[in-house]
C-alpha positions in Angstrom: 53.9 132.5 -1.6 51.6 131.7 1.4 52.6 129.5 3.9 51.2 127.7 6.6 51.9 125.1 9.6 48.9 123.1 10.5 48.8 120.4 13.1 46.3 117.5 11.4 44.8 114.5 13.5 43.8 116.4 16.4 41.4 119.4 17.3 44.1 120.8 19.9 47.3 122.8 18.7 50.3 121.4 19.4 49.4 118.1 19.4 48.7 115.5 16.2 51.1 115.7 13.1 52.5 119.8 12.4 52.6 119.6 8.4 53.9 122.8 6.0 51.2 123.7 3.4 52.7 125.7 0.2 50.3 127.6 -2.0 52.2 127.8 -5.5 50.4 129.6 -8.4 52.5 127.7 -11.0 54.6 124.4 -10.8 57.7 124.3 -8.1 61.0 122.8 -8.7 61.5 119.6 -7.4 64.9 120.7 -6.0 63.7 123.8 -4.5 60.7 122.2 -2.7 63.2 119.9 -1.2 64.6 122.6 0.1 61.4 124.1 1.5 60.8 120.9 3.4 64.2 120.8 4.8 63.9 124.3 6.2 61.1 123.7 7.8 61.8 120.3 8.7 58.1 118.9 9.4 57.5 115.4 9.0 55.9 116.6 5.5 55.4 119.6 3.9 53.1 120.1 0.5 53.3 121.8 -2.3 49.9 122.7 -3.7 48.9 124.5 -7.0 46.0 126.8 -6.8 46.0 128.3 -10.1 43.5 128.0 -12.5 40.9 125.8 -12.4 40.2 121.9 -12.3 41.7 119.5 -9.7 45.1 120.9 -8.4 48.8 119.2 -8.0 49.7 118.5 -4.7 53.1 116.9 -3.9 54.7 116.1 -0.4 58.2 116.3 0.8 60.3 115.0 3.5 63.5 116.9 4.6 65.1 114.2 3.0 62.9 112.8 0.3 60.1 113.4 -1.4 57.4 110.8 -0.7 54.2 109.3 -2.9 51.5 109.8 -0.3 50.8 111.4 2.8 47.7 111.5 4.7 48.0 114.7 7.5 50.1 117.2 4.9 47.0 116.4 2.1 44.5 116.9 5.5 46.4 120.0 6.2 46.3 121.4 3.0 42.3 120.7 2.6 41.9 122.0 5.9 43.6 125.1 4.9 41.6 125.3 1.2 38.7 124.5 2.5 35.5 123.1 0.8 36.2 119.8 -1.6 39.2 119.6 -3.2 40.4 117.1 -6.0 44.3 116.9 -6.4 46.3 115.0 -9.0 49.2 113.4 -7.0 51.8 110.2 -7.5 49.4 108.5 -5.9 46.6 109.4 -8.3 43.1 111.2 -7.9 42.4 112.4 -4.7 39.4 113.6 -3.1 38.9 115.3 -0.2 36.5 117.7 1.9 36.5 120.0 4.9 33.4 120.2 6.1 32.1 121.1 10.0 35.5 120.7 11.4 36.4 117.8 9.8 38.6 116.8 6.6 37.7 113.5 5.0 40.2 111.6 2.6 39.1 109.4 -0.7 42.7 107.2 -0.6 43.9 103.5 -1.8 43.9 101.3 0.1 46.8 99.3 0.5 46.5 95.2 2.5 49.7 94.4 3.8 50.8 90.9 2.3 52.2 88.3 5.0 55.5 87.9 4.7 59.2 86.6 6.1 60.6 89.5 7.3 63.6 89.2 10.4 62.7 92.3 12.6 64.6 91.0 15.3 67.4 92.8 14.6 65.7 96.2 14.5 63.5 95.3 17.7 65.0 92.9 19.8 62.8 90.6 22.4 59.7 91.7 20.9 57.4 89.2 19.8 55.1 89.9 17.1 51.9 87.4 15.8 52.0 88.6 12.7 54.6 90.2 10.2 53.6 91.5 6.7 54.7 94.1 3.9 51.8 97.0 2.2 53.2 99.0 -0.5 56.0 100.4 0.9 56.4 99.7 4.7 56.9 96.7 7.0 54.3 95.8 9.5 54.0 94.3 12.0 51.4 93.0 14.8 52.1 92.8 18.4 49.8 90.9 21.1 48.7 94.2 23.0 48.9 97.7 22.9 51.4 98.4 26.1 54.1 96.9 23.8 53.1 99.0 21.0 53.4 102.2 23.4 57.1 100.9 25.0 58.8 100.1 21.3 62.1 101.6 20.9 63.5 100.2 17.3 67.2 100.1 16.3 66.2 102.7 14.0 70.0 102.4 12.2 68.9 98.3 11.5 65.6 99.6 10.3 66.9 102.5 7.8 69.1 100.0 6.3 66.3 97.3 5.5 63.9 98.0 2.3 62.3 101.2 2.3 63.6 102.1 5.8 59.9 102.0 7.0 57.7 100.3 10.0 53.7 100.0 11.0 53.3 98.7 14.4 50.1 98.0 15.8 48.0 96.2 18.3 44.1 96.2 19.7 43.2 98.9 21.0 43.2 99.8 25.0 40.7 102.6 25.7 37.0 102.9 24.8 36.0 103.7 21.1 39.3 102.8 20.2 40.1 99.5 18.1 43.9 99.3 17.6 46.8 101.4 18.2 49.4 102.4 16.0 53.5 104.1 15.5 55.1 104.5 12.4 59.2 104.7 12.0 60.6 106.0 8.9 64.1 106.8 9.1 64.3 105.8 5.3 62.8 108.7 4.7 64.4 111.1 7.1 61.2 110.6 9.7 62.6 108.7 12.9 59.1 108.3 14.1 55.8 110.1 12.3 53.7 111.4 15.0 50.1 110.9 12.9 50.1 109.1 9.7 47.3 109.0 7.8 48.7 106.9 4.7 49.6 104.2 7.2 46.0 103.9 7.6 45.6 102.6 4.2 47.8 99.3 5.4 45.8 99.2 8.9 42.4 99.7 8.1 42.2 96.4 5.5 44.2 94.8 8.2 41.9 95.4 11.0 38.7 95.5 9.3 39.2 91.7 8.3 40.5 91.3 11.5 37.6 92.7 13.6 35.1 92.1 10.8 33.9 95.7 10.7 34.5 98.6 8.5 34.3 101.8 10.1 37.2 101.9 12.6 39.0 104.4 14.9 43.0 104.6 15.5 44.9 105.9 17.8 48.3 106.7 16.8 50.2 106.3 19.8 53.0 108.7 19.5 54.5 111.4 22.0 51.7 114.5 19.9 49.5 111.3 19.3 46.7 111.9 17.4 42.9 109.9 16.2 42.3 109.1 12.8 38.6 107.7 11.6 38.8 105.1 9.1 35.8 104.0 6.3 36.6 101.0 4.5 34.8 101.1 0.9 36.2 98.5 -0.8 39.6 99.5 -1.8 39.3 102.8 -1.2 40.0 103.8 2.3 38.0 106.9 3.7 40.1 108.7 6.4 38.9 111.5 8.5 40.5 114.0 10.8 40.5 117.5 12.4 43.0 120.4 12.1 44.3 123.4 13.4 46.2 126.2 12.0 49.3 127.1 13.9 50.4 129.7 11.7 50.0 131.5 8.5 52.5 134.3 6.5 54.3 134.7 3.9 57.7 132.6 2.0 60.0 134.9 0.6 62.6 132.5 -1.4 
C-alpha cells in the first residue's frame, strides 16, 4: 500500500499539521487501521479507498481513536490525489479540490451553542467572554489573542470532561488575520492539534456573526502553526489550505 506524510495548513515543510495518507484498494479493518495510526502516531492518519470508481471512503484515525471528521488528513489526502475528489465519510458527502496549490473543503458547519460550562478547573485564572459547545468540543472565547497564545490547560481536568475536547480563540493580532485559534484533545489521544481544519467549522459561524463577514482567515496559533481560509455558505463551511509532501513509500503490514 502507498503511504504518505503530508504537512496541511502551510506551504513550508515542517510546519502546519503532518497527517498519514493510506491508499487502500479495498476496505481496511477498523482494528488494523488503528494500528496504522498508532505507529505513526500523527495527529490523524486516513485511510482512503481508491478502487473503482465513484466517490471514495475516506476514514481518519487517532492513535487512540478513530474520529468523525478531520479537516488537514482529508486536505492531505486531496492534496496527495489531486484533482476533485468526493469521499463518503461519517461525516457525510464531502467535496474537495486541489487546484493551483491550494485544497479547498465542501464541510458542515457546526455553531457552537452558548452554554454553562466550569473551565476553571481545566484553565485556571483565565477569563473567558464567552463559553459555548459545537458538536463535539468545548469552546471558548478569550478577550485577546496574547492569552490565547500563553494557555497551558490542565489537560488531565480536560480529558475527563465530555469529549475531552477544547476551541480557544480570540481576535486576531497581525494583519489579514481575524481571530486566532488552539485546539486540545486529549480525549482523543491529541494533547494539542497543531492545525485543525474541522475546528473551523465551530469558528467560522462563530466569527462570521461576530465580525459580520463571511470569508475569514485563521491563524491557528500552535508551536507548527498554520492559516486556514474560511467561506461561509450557509451551513456549509468552505475551508482552504496548502500542502506539502514530506514523504512518500511503501506499507508493508
Amino acid at each position: 500500500m502507498r503511504l504518505y506524510i503530508v504537512d496541511a495548513f502551510t506551504s513550508e515543510a515542517f510546519a502546519g499539521n503532518s497527517a498519514g495518507v493510506v491508499l487502500l484498494d479495498s476496505p481496511g479493518d477498523a482494528g488494523w487501521m488503528q494500528s496504522v495510526a498508532a505507529e505513526l502516531k500523527h495527529a490523524e492518519t486516513a485511510f482512503v479507498e481508491v478502487g473503482g470508481d465513484g466517490p471514495k471512503s475516506l476514514r481518519w484515525f487517532t492513535p487512540e481513536a478513530e474520529v468523525d471528521l478531520c479537516g488537514h488528513a482529508t486536505l492531505a489526502t486531496t492534496h496527495v490525489l489531486g484533482g476533485e475528489q468526493t469521499f463518503t465519510t461519517r461525516s457525510g458527502e464531502l467535496r474537495c479540490r486541489a487546484e493551483d496549490g491550494w485544497v479547498s473543503m465542501d464541510f458542515p458547519s457546526d455553531p457552537p451553542r452558548e452554554s454553562d460550562d466550569d473551565l476553571s478547573a481545566i484553565l485556571p485564572g483565565v477569563a473567558f467572554s464567552y463559553v459555548a459547545r459545537s458538536h463535539q468540543n468545548l469552546f471558548a472565547v478569550a478577550e485577546k489573542a496574547s492569552v490565547v497564545r500563553s494557555l497551558e490547560p490542565d489537560l488531565v481536568a480536560l480529558r475527563a470532561r465530555w469529549t475531552g475536547r477544547l476551541i480557544v480563540t480570540a481576535p486576531g493580532d497581525a494583519g489579514g488575520v481575524d481571530f486566532v485559534s488552539r485546539f486540545f484533545a486529549p480525549g482523543v489521544g491529541v494533547d494539542e492539534d497543531p492545525v485543525t481544519g474541522s475546528a473551523h467549522c465551530a469558528l467560522a459561524p462563530y466569527w462570521a456573526a461576530r465580525l459580520g463577514k463571511d470569508e475569514l482567515v485563521g491563524e491557528q496559533a500552535s508551536a507548527r502553526g498554520g492559516i486556514v481560509r474560511m467561506s461561509l455558505e450557509g451551513d456549509r463551511v468552505l475551508l482552504s489550505g496548502q500542502a506539502v509532501t514530506v514523504a512518500s513509500g511503501e506499507l508493508h503490514v
